[in-house]
C-alpha positions in Angstrom: 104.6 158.9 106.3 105.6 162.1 104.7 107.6 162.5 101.4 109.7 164.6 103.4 110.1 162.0 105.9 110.7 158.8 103.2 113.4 161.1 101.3 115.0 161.0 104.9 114.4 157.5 105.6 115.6 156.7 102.2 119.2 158.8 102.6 120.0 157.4 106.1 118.8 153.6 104.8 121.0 154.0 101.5 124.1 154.9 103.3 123.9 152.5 105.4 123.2 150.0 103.1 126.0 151.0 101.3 128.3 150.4 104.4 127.2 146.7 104.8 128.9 144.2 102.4 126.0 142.5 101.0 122.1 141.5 101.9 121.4 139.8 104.9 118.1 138.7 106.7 118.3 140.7 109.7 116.5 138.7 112.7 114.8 140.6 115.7 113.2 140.1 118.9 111.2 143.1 119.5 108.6 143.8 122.6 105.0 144.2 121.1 104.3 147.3 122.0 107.1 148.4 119.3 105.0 146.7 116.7 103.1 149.7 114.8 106.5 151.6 114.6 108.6 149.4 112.9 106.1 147.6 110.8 106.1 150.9 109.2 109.7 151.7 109.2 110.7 148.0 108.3 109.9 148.6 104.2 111.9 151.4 103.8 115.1 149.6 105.8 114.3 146.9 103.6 114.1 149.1 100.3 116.9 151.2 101.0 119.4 148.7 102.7 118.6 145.4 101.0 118.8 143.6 103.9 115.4 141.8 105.2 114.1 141.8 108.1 112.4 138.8 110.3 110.7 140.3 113.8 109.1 138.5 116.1 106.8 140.1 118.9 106.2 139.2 121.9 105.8 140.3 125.4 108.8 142.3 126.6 109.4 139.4 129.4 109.0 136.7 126.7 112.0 138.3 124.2 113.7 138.6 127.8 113.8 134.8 128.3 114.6 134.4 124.5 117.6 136.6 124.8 118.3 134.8 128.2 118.3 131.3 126.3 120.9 132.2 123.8 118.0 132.1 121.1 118.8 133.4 117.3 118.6 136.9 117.1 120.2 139.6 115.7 118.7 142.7 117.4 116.6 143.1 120.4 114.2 145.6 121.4 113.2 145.5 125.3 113.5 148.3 127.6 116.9 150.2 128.7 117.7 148.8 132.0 117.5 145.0 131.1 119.2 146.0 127.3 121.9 147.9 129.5 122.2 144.9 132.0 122.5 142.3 129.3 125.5 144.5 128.1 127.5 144.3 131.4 126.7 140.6 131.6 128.3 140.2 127.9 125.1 139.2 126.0 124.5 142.1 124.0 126.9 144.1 122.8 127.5 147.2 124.6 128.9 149.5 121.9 125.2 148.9 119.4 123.2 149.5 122.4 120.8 152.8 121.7 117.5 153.8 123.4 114.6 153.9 120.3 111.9 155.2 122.3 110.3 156.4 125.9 106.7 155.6 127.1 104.6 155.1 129.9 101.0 153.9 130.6 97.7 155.4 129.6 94.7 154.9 129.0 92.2 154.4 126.2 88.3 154.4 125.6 86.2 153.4 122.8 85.8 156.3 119.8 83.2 158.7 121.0 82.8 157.4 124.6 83.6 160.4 127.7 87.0 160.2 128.9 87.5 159.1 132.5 89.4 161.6 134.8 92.9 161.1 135.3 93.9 164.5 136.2 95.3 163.6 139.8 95.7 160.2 141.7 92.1 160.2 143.3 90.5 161.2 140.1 91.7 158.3 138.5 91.1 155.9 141.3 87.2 157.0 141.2 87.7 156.8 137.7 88.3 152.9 137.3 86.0 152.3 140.3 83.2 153.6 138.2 84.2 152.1 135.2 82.1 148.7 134.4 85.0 146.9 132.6 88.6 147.3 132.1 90.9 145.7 130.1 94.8 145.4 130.2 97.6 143.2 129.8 97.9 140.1 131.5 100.9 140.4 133.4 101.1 136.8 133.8 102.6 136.6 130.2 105.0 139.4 131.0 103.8 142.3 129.8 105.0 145.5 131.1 102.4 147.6 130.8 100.0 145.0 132.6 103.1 144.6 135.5 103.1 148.2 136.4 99.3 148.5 135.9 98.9 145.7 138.4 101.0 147.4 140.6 99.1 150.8 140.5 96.1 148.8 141.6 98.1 147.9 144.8 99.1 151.0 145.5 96.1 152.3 145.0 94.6 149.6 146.9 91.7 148.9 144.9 93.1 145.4 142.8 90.6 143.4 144.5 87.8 145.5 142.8 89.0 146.4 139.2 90.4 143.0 138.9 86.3 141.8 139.2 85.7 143.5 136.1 89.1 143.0 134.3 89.8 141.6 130.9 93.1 140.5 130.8 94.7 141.0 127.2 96.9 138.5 125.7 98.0 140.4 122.9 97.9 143.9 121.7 95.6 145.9 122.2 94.5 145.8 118.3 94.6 142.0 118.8 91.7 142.6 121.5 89.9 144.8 120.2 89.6 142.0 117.3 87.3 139.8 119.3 86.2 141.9 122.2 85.8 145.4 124.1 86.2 147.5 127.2 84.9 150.5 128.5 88.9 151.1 129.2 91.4 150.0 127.6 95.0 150.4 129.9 97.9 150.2 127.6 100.9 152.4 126.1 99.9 154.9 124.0 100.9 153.5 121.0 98.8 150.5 121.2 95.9 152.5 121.6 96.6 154.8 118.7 97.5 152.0 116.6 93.9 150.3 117.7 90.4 151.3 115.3 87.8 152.2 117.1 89.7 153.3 120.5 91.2 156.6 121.1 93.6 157.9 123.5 92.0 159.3 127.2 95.0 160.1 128.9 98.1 159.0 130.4 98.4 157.7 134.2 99.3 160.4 136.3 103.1 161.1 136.7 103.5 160.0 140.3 102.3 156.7 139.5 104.5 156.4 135.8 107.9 154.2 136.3 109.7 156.0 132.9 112.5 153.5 133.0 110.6 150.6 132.8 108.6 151.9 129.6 112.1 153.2 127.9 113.1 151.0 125.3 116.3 150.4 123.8 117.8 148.0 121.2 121.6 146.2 121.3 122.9 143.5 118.9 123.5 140.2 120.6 127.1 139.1 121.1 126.2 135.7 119.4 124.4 137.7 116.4 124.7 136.1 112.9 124.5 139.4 110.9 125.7 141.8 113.7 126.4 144.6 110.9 123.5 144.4 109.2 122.0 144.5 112.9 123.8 147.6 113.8 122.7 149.2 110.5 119.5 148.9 111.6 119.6 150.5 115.3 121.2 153.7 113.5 118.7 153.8 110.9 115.6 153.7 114.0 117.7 156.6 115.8 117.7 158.8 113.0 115.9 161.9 112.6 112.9 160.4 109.9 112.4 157.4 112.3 112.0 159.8 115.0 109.1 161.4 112.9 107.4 158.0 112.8 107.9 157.1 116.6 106.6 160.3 117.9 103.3 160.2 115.3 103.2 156.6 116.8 102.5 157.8 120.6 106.2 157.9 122.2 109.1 159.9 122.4 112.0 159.0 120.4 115.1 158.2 122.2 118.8 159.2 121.2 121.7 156.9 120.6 
């Protein structure tokens, strides 16, 4: 991070620290893919606010069900349209709800290695025909990125065949990568990115992106223990400094 983006960080945290009576441990359920931003943003909240923060990742199904179940949270991070439905139904609350960030799929090769074509829909689908393994998320474990990327392969009409090859991830991308390899790697960008040894090829082509589903958005559940603290914390990822850090991370930054 720049000094020019910590000295903003540091303003926005230290006001809103200021505004919160006292330290609190700040408990959040965030989808994975949200993992390499906030692990770096989450010292400077801490720093600045004196509040603490406790994040668990999973799959952006998984928090779903944990939200669902009433589970302990105090912020949760999945994308707009489930955030935004929660709110109606009561469970979050509608007035902290913000979007953080918007994504989409992509896809990633090892350092060095020629990029597969994705320039058009046909260029891609020869692309992962040719292509001796793939790897993506397993959507059995309610990933988004493998749900959509799953559904591409149906549209496309060539699931039978890349699924032959496939590696299904469990994890992150970085978390694969630990133990094995790919000669693709489908993802969101800011897995890849976030991922030594893998660099970005190129994103799915538009027509087959679903934006909404890869927009995410955080709300403060209505059951929340530290729901202030909570709220500090959405405004502090919607300000202008986090934005820096979510962008350099591989997604655009959302607005409150």
């Amino acid at each position: 991070m720049t000094p020019r983006a910590l000295a903003g960080l540091a303003v926005v945290a230290g006001c809103l620290g200021a505004a919160v009576a006292g330290a609190a441990e700040v408990k959040v359920l965030s989808a994975a893919v949200l993992k390499p931003a906030l692990n770096e943003l989450a010292p400077e909240f801490e720093r600045a606010s004196g509040h603490t923060l406790a994040i668990s990742y999973e799959s952006a199904g998984i928090v779903r069900k944990h939200v669902e179940a009433g589970d302990a949270a105090d912020v949760v991070i999945i994308q707009r349209p489930v955030v935004e439905m929660l709110a109606k139904q009561g469970t979050i609350v509608a007035r902290s709800v913000a979007t953080l960030a918007r994504s989409g799929v992509a896809l990633g090769v090892p350092a060095g290695r020629p990029k597969p074509d994705v320039s058009s829909v046909e260029a891609l689908k020869r692309s992962l025909l040719a292509e001796k393994s793939i790897a993506y998320p397993d959507p059995g474990l309610g990933h988004a990125s493998g749900i959509h990327f799953r559904g591409v392969l149906d549209r496309l009409g060539i699931r039978r065949e890349v699924d032959a090859k496939a590696k299904l991830m469990k994890g992150t991308v970085a978390e694969f990568a630990a133990h094995d390899s790919a000669d693709v790697i489908v993802s969101q960008p800011m897995e890849i990115l976030a991922t030594p040894g893998y660099e970005l090829a190129g994103w799915l082509p538009e027509e087959l992106q679903e934006r909404a589903r890869f927009t995410w958005s955080a709300g403060v559940p209505a059951a929340a223990k530290a729901a202030d603290a909570g709220e500090a914390l959405i405004r502090f990822l919607v300000s202008p400094a986090a934005a820096q850090v979510i962008k350099r991370r591989g997604m655009e930054p959302g607005e409150r």
